[in-house]
C-alpha positions in Angstrom: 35.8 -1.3 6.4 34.0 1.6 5.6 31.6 3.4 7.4 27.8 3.3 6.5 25.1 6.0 6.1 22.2 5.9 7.9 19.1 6.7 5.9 18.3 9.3 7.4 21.8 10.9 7.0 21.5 9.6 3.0 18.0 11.3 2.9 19.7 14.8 5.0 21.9 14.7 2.2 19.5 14.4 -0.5 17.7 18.0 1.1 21.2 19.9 0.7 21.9 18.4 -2.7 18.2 19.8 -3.5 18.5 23.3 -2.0 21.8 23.8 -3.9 21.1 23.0 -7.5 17.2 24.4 -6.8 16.8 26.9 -3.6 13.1 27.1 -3.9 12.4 23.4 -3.8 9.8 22.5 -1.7 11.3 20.2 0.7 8.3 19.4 2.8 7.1 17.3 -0.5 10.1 16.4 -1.0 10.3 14.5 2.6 6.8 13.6 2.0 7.2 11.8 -0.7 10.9 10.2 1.2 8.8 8.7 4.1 5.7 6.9 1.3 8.5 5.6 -0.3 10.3 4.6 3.2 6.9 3.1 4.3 6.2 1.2 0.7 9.7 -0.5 0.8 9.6 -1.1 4.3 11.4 -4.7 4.7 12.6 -5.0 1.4 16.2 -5.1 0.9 19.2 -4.9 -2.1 21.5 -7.5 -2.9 24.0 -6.3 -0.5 21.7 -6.0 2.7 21.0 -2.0 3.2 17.1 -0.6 3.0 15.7 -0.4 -0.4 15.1 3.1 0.1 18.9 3.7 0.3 18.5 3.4 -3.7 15.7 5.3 -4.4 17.6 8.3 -2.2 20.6 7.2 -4.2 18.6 8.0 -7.6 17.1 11.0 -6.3 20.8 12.6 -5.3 21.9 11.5 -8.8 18.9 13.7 -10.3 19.0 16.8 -8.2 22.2 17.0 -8.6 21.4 17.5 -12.5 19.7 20.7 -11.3 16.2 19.2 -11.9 13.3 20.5 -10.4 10.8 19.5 -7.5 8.7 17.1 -9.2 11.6 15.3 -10.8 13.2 15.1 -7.3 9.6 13.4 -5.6 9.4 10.9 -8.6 13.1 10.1 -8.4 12.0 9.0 -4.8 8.8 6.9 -5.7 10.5 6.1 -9.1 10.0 1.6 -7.8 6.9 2.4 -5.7 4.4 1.4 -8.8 6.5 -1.4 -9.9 7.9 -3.0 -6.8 5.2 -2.1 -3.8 1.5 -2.2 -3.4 1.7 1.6 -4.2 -1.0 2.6 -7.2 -0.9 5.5 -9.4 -3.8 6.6 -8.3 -2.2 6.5 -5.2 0.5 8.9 -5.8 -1.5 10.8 -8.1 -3.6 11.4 -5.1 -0.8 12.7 -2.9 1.6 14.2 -5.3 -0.5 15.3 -8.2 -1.0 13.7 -11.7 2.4 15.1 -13.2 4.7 13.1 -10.5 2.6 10.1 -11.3 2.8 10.4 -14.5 6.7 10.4 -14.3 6.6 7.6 -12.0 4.6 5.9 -14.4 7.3 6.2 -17.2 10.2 5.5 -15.6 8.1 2.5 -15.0 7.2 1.7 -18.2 10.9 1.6 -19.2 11.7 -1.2 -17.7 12.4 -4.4 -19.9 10.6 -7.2 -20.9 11.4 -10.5 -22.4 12.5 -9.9 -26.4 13.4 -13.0 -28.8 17.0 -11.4 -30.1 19.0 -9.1 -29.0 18.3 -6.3 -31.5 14.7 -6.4 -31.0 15.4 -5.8 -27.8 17.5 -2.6 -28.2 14.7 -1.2 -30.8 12.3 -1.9 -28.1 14.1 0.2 -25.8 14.9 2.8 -27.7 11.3 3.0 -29.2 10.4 3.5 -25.5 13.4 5.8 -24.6 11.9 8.3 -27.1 8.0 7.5 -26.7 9.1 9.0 -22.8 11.4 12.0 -24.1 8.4 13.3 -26.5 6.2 13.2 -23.4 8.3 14.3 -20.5 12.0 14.4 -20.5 12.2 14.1 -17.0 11.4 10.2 -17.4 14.7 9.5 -18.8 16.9 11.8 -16.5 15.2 10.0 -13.5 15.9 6.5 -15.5 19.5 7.2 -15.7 19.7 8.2 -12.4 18.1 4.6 -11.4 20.4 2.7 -13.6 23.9 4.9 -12.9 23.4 3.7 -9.3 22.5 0.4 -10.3 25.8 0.2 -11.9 27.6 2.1 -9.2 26.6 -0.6 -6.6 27.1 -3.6 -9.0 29.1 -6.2 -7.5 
């Protein structure tokens, strides 16, 4: 059986992975932006029982270890908040500025709706995949991270 992380040991991780790829990120926001995120999925879980959280850390370690920077990092963190909490964008525009958000907000706006056949589908989501790159390219690196541990954890 193997042994499980504790949050806080996934989140300590998260910190080194951080301050290795980027030494001069600011881990106070960083953390900041860990415990809104803690707080806004408080009591929800993931298919297989551990803290939501423990995914949005997950996605976050995926992305720093890509070397982005700060902001990426924060919005990795938040990256459900918008869609899956009673979190606003105002709301984390207000704490973490209007560029996190604004991230947050696309990786949000990624996700897929209902489509009539499969290839409208895939136009659909490619239409958005670029509609994000031409406005911030750090929408997409935070949306792979989010689905690379998606499929990691599939069971």
């Amino acid at each position: 059986m193997a042994i499980t992380k504790t949050v806080e040991e996934l989140y300590s991780e998260l910190e080194k992975t951080a301050l290795k790829y980027n030494p001069s990120a600011d881990i106070g926001r960083i953390r900041a932006a860990f415990d809104v995120a803690d707080r806004a999925h408080s009591g929800q879980l993931r298919k297989d029982g551990s803290p939501y959280v423990t995914h949005a850390i997950a996605a976050a370690q995926i992305a720093a270890g890509m070397g982005v920077d700060g902001d990426s990092i924060v919005a990795a963190l938040l990256h459900d908040c918008i869609e899956d909490t009673g979190l606003e964008y105002e709301d984390i525009a207000k704490q973490f500025g209007t560029e996190v958000a604004d991230i947050v907000d696309g990786v949000t706006k990624l996700t897929r709706v209902q489509y009539t056949s499969k290839e409208d589908l895939q136009m659909e989501n490619m239409r958005k995949m670029l509609m994000a790159m031409s406005k911030d390219i750090r929408v997409i690196l935070i949306k792979i991270a989010d689905r690379l541990h998606n499929m990691r954890t599939m069971e």
